[in-house]
N, C-alpha and C positions, 0 to 999 in steps of 0.2 A: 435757327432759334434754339437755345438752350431749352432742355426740358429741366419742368422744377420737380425734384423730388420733395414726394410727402414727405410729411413727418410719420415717424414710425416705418415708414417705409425701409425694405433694405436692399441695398445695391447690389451687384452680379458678384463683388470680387465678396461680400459679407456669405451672399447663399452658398458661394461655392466653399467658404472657410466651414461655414456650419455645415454643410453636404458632408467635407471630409474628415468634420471632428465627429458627425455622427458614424459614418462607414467606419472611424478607427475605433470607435467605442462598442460599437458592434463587432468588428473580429476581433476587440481586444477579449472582448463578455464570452465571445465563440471559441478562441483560443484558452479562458483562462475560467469556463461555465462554473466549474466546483468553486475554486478559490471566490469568487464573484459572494455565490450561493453561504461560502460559508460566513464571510465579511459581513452579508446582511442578518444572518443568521445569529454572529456576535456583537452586530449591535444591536439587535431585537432587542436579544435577553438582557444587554446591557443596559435600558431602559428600565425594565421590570430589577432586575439586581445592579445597581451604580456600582461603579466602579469604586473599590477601595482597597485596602492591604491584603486583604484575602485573595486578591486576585494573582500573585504575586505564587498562591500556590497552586495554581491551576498548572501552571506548566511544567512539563517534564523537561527540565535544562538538558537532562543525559540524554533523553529520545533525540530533542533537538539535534545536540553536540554529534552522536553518533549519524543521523542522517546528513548532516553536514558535510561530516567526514568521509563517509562513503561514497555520499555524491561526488565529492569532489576525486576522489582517488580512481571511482570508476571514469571521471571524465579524463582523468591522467591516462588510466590505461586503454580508452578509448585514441590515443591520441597520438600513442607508438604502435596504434593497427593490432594489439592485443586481442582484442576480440574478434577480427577479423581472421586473424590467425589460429583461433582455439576453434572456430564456428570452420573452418577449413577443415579440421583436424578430426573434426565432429561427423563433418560429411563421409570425408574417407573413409572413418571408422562404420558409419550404420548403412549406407548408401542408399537409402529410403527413405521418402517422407516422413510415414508413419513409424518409422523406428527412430529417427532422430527427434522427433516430438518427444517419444513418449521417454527418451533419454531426457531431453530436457525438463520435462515435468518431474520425473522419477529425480535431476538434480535438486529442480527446489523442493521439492518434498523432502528429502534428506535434507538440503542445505537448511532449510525452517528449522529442522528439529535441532539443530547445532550451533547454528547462527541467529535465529528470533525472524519471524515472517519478514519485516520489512526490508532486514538487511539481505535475506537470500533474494528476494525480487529486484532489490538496487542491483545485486549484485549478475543474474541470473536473467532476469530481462532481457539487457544492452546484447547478449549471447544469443538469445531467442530472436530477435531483428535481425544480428548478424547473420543469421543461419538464413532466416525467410528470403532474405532479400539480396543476398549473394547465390541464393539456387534459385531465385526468379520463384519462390513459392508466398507471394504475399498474400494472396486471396486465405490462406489460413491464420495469418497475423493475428487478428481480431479472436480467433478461437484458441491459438496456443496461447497470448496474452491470458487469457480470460480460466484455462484451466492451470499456466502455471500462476495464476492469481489465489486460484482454488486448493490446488498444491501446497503453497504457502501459508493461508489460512488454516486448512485442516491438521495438513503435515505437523505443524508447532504445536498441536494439542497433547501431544504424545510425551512431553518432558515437559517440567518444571520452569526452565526456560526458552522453551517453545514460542510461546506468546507471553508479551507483556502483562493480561491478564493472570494469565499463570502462576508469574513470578510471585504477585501481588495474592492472590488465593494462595498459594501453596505457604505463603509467611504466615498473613491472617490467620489461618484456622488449622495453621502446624500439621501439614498434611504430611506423613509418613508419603516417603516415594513410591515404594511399592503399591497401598494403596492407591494412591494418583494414577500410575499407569495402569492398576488396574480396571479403572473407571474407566477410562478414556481406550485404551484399549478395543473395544469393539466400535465403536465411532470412528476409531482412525484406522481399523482394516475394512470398514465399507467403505471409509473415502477415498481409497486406495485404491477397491475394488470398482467403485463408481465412476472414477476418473480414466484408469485404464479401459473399463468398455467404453465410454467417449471417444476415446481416441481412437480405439479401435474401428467402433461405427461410422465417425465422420472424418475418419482422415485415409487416405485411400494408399494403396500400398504402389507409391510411382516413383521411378529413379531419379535421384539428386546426381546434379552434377555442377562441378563448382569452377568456373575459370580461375585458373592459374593467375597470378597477380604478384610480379615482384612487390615484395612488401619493405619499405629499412622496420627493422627491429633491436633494437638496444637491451640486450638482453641484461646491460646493470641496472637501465633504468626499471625494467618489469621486473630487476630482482628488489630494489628501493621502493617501489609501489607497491610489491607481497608485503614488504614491512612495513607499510603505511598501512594498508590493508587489513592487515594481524594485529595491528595497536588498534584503529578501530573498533574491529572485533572484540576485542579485550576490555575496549572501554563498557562492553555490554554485560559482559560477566564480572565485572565490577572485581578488575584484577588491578586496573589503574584509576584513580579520578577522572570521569570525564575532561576535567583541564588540562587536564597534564597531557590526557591525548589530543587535545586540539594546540595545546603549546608545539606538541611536535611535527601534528602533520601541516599544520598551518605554515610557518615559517620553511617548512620542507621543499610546499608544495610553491613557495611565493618565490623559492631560488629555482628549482626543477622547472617549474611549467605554472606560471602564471595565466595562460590562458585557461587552463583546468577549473581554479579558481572563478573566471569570470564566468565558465560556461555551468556552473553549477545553478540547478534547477531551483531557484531561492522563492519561486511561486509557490512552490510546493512548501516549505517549510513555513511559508506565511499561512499560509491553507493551515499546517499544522498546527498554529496558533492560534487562529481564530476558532478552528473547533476547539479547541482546548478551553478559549474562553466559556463559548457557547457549552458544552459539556460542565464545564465549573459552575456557571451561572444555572442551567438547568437543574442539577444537584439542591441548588441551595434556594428552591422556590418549595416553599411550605407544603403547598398544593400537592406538588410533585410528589414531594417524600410523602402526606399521607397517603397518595393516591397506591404507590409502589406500597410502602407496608401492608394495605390491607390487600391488596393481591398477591404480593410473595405467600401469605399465609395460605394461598388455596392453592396454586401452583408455581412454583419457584422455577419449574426448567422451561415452560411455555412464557412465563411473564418475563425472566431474563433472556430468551434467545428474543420476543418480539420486540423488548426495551433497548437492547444492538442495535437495531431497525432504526429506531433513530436518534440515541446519542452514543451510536458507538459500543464496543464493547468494554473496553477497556473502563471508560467510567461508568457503566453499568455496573462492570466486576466491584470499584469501591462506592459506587451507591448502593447497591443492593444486597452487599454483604453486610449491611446495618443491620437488614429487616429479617435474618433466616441462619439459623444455623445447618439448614442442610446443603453443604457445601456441595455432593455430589452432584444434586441437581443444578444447581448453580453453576459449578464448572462447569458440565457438559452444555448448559443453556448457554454461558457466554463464549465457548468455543464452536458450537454449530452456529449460533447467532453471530459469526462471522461471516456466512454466506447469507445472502441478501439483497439489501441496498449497495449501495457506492458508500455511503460512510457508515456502515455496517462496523467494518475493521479498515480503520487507517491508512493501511497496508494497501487496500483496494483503490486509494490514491493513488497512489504513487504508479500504480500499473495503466490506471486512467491519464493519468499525465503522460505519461510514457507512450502510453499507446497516440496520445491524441498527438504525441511533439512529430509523432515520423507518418501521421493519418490525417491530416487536417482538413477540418471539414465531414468528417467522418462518425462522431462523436453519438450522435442518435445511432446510428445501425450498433453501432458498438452495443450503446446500453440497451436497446432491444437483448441480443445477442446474453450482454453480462445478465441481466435481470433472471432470461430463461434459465438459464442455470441456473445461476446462485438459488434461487427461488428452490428450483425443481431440487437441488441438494437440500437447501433449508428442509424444508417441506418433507423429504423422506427419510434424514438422519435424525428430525425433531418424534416424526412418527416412533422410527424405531427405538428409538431411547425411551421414549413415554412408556412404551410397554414393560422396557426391562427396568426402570426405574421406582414404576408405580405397579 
């Protein structure tokens, strides 16, 4: 006898379709937690501010174009074992845990002040994996990620083009260079000095040893990729049009290595977009801007490092250079208010992503782990500055 199904009822082959659209929607939310976060986040505000032609200038085309670019050139040189060969070469060279860390930190530290925080971590990360996990050292992944996160952030305060904020401050309020480094200057020799004892305290002094591994390496095509690499670059210092540099590496990269192309991280740059929205839409709620004015007026470097926390620094930096002509406090507020939250500084993405594409599943211990710090920096470089500022 036939059994009658209800109505509304639903049958075995319905549960099991809904069983496995929800398990994907959940590792998609688990795999993809920020981007999720910021999408609901841009269309919050986009409730409160509708959308219309202003929106239009919310976005940095050139941050875009340049992470693009990058992305993509590191997955090229990800692809001729480039990194696996420079993170070899790295081994050899420190033959220790603890001294090929604090090499790599001491990289993007440098690399920020020259390159701008997000590109030394595109770039300086992929390096950082290769090292951990060809010496079988991943149990400290989660901690180098996180101090050369910290590295990047700090590191870029120290030049003009440092950090995107930077660039933006140093035009606004025609900051004489000297000045500038001299402000920043004692913030960026504690974070130095703060990061170094990290390393030193929780990374233990044990022998790396790296299995030999016939690699093929093409060494035209990693001299073609330095040149994709260096237009990039260039496109940041605004020596070419952002277009003209994705005219070239684009079409470059679609004859060379079309899988480079596909393997680019484009979650990440959607991320990048919707906070941009959320940050633009933030900006332009009435509430907000009173609320910031009359607190820039009593403390400018406490109100700009906590107003990081949560939209960022970068539009912090052109929010709240409306309300205060004292820039000192203001820069050094939106350069320590880098350390923090996850969308503190932008840049803190990308290391999150990064970290979560080769940790998966892992994502909470991470941010335990990120918060301690960031925090515990925030916290003591905001202290020190207060004194010397005020």
């Amino acid at each position: 006898m036939q059994a009658v199904k209800r109505p509304g009822s639903l049958g075995h082959g319905q549960r099991v379709g809904l069983g496995g659209l929800r398990e994907r929607t959940l590792s998609f939310f688990k795999k993809n937690t920020v981007l999720c976060i910021a999408l609901v986040a841009a269309a919050a505000t986009s409730v409160i501010v509708p959308p219309d032609r202003a929106y239009l200038d919310y976005f940095d085309f050139k941050t875009l174009t340049c992470l693009f670019c990058v992305l993509a050139v590191v997955c090229a040189f990800r692809n001729i074992s480039f990194f696996s060969i420079l993170a070899s070469k790295i081994v050899r060279l420190f033959k220790n845990t603890r001294a090929c860390i604090l090499a790599l930190v001491y990289i993007t530290f440098l690399g920020s002040m020259l390159i701008a925080n997000d590109m030394a971590l595109l770039t300086f990360l992929p390096l950082g994996y290769f090292v951990l996990s060809s010496t079988g050292k991943k149990k400290y992944m989660a901690f180098v990620f996180i101090m050369q996160n910290i590295a990047a952030n700090l590191g870029g305060m120290l030049t003009p083009f440092g950090n995107p904020q930077n660039l933006y401050l140093y035009t606004k309020f025609n900051i004489p260079t000297g000045e500038f480094m001299s402000v920043m200057l004692t913030p960026f020799c504690l974070s130095v000095a703060l990061i170094t004892l990290c390393c030193l305290v929780f990374v233990k002094r044990e022998p790396l040893e790296i299995l030999e591994e016939k690699t093929s390496f093409s060494k035209k095509r990693a001299a073609v990729y330095a040149v994709l690499f260096a237009v990039s670059i260039i496109i940041v210092f605004r020596v070419i049009p952002f277009w003209v540099g994705l005219a070239v590496i684009l079409p470059a990269l679609l004859f060379l290595d079309r899988k480079a192309l596909k393997d680019v991280d484009y979650g990440l740059l959607l991320t990048f977009v919707a906070f941009f929205i959320f940050a633009g839409n933030m900006a332009r709620i009435p509430a907000v801007q009173e609320l910031f004015s009359s607190l820039m007026a009593k403390n400018p470097l406490i109100v700009s490092a906590l107003s990081c926390q949560i939209i960022s620094n970068v539009p912090s930096s052109i929010l709240l250079s409306q309300f205060t002509e004292n820039w000192q406090a203001l820069l050094v507020g939106v350069n320590v208010g880098g350390a923090g939250t996850l969308i503190a500084s932008l840049a803190s993405l990308i290391t999150f992503r990064e970290y979560t594409k080769h940790n998966y599943g892992k994502a909470g211990n991470y941010l335990l782990l990120f918060s301690a710090f960031n925090f515990g920096f925030l916290i003591l470089l905001t202290t020190v500055e207060y004194f010397i500022l005020f």
